[in-house]
C-alpha positions, 0 to 999 in steps of 0.5 A, a space after each residue: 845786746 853788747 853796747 855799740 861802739 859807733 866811734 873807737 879811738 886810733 889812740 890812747 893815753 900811754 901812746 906817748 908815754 916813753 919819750 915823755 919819761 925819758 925827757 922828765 928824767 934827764 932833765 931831773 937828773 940834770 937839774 939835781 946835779 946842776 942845782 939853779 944854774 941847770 934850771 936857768 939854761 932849761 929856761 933859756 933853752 926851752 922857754 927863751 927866759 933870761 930874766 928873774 926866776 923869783 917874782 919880787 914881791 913888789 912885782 907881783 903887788 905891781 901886776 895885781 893893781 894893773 889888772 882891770 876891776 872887773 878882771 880882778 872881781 872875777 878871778 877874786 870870785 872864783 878863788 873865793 868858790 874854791 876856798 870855801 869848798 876847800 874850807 868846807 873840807 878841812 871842816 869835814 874832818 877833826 882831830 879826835 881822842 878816843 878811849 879804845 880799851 879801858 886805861 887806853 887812849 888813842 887819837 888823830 891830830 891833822 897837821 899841814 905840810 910845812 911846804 907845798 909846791 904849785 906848778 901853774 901850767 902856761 903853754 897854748 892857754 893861760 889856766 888862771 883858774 889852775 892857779 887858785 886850784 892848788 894854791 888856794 887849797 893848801 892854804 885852806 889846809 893851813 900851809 905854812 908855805 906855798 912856792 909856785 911856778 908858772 913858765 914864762 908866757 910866749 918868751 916874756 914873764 909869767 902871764 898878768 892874770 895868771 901872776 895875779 891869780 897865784 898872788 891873791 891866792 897866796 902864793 908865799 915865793 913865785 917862780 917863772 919856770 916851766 916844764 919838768 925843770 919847774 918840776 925838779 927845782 920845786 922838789 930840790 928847793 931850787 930858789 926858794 930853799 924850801 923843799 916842797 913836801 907835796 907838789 900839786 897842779 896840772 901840765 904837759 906831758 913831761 910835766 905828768 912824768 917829772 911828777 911821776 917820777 919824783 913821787 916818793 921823794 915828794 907827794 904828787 896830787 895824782 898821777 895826770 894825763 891830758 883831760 879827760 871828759 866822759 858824758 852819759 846821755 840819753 834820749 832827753 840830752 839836748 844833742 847840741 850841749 852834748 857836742 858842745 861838752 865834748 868839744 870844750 873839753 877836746 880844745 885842752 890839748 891834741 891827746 885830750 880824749 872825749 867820750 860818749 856813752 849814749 842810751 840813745 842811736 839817734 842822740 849819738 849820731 846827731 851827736 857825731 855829726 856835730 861835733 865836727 862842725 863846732 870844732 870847725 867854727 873855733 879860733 885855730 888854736 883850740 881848733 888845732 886841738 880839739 880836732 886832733 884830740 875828737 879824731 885820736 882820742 874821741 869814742 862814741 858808744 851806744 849802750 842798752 840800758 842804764 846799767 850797762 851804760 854805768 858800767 862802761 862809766 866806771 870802766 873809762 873812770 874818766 876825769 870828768 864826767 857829765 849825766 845828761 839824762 832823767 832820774 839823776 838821783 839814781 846816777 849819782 848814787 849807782 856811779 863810782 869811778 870819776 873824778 868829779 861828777 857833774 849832773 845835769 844839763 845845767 852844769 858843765 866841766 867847764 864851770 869845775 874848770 873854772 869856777 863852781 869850788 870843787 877843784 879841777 886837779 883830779 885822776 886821769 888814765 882811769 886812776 879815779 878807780 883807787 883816787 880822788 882829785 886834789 883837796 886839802 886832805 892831800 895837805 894834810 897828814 891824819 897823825 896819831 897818837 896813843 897812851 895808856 895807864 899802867 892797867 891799860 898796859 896791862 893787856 895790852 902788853 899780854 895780846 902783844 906777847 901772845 900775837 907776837 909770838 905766834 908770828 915768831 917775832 921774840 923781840 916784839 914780844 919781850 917789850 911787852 914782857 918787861 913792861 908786865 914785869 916792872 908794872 906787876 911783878 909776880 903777875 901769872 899771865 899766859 904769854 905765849 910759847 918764847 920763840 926758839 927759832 
């Protein structure tokens, strides 16, 4: 039997797309052109900051200590979790020399970015956590320079805990900047004189078309849309975690789609029955939100068997996605297409949010098929490296005449040629036929 839909979506995450592209590119076009000046009136226009762009050091120090113990030895635990995950990364990966042919050597060395920009998004919640995500990560991957940027908070300076957080992160220059204007100063080096190499770290709408739009011009983390969550679940899934899962990760925002992909009738509709009624006992904020998000964007689907249900998994190819089902082993080893994975009824998106190491900065709109979520690799370049001896050179240079020429490339080959030539005269080694055409 075909899986069963029992809730379909009125919408999906290309709906809003366009007008979101075509603010991100005028205000890109505006602030390029208009440098730090056109920057300022965005953040006057759209956010209602006349003050400073750049956080004396001495302010951030200031926020830092006026921040309760107990606050900070949260926020400094959590950091603590994503360094040394981020750390345990850059470990997983070395530089390397190899001898490829005799006489031949060839090798990697990883080198960081100079500078990396980390927008730190500030709207309708303070992400402290998406502070230490992106900064806390370059700096693992030995970045020499971070600049962030968060938007003013409510009209005033950037949030307390969130300023805290990017400081004890790392963060080398804090800008209070918003939106794709954050966005467009990061990649032009507005106010830090530091062009960003890659820039990294959640947000709006406008925000994701900025990024997408500047790729190329900088590296970007991934192509983003509003969170996604994902949850297989079967008959021995608790009905009430699974509604709570959904609606935790719905109250992100009005776009943010929910899905579940159920293995049992009777869960998903106890399912769909609660989850209303948990988005009903929120504050308004994440009420708003989330009801929006479950009503637009929220699928419910009843699969047949384990298989079916993976697939359909790795069709969505979800931000996040949850298994709350028996024999996990197999889910984990048969699932491809996710973000970040997180088995078990005792684990939840929320603690990758916040807390638990890995990061939260990760594919959306079905980009975890080709991409993964933010690391230190994305900091890193994998640059290589070759030598040879004279002998080693020697055939070489004879498989490069011979292949270049089969592709018609004459140039190519006689490179190789001249170094035959000045390194053994008189050689009778077969080259290829001298392209004519």
């Amino acid at each position: 039997m075909a899986a069963t839909w029992l809730k379909r979506a009125a919408k999906t995450a290309a709906s809003n797309e366009e007008v979101a592209r075509t603010v991100a590119a005028e205000i890109i076009a505006t602030v390029e052109a208009g440098g730090e000046a056109a920057a300022r009136d965005y953040a006057r226009r759209l956010d209602a900051w006349d003050g400073p762009i750049v956080v004396p050091a001495e302010e951030a120090a200031q926020v830092a200590a006026s921040v309760p113990a107990e606050t900070r030895a949260d926020i400094d635990a959590a950091i603590a979790h994503v360094r040394r995950f981020a750390e345990a990364q850059r470990d997983s990966i070395r530089d390397f020399a190899i001898e490829v042919a005799p006489g031949v050597r060839a090798g990697q060395r990883l080198v960081p970015v100079s500078c990396v920009g980390a927008y730190v998004p500030t709207g309708r919640y303070a992400h402290i956590a998406s502070a230490y995500m992106g900064i806390a990560t370059a700096k693992a991957a030995g970045v020499a320079h971070v600049v962030a940027a968060s938007a003013p908070y409510r009209g005033g300076p950037i949030h307390p805990l969130v300023l805290y957080a990017m400081h004890r992160a790392g963060a080398d220059t804090i800008l209070t900047l918003g939106g794709a204007q954050a966005i467009a100063s990061l990649a032009f080096g507005l106010f830090s004189g530091r062009r960003a190499d890659v820039i990294v770290g959640p947000g709006n709408k406008f925000v994701a078309e900025a990024k997408r739009l500047l790729f190329g011009r900088v590296g970007i983390d991934v192509f983003a849309g509003p969170s996604e969550i994902a949850i297989i679940a079967d008959a021995t899934a608790d009905a009430e975690v699974v509604a709570a899962d959904l609606v935790g990760q719905a109250e992100h925002g009005h776009e943010s789609p929910a899905w579940l992909i159920a293995l049992d009738r009777g869960l998903a509709e106890r399912v769909m029955a609660r989850v209303p009624e948990l988005i009903a006992a929120l504050p308004p904020t994440a009420r708003e939100a989330a009801a929006a998000a479950w009503r637009d964007y929220g699928e419910v689907v009843v699969c047949d068997d384990r298989e079916e249900a993976a697939q359909i998994s790795d069709d969505y190819a979800s931000e996040h996605l949850e298994v709350q089902c028996a024999d996990l082993d197999w889910w984990r080893d048969r699932l491809v297409n996710y973000g970040s994975l997180f088995l078990g009824e005792e684990t939840t998106v929320a603690f990758g949010d916040k807390c638990s190491g890995p990061n939260h900065v990760l594919p959306t709109k079905a980009a975890a098929r080709y991409s993964a979520g933010l690391s230190v690799h994305k900091f890193l370049k994998p640059l290589t490296w070759q030598e040879a001896t004279r002998e080693g050179a020697k055939r070489l240079a004879e498989l490069t005449s011979r292949i270049s020429r089969l592709e018609g490339m004459e140039a190519h080959a006689r490179t190789a040629d001249l170094r035959l030539a000045k390194y053994f005269p008189g050689h009778n080694l077969p080259l290829g036929r001298p392209v004519e055409v």
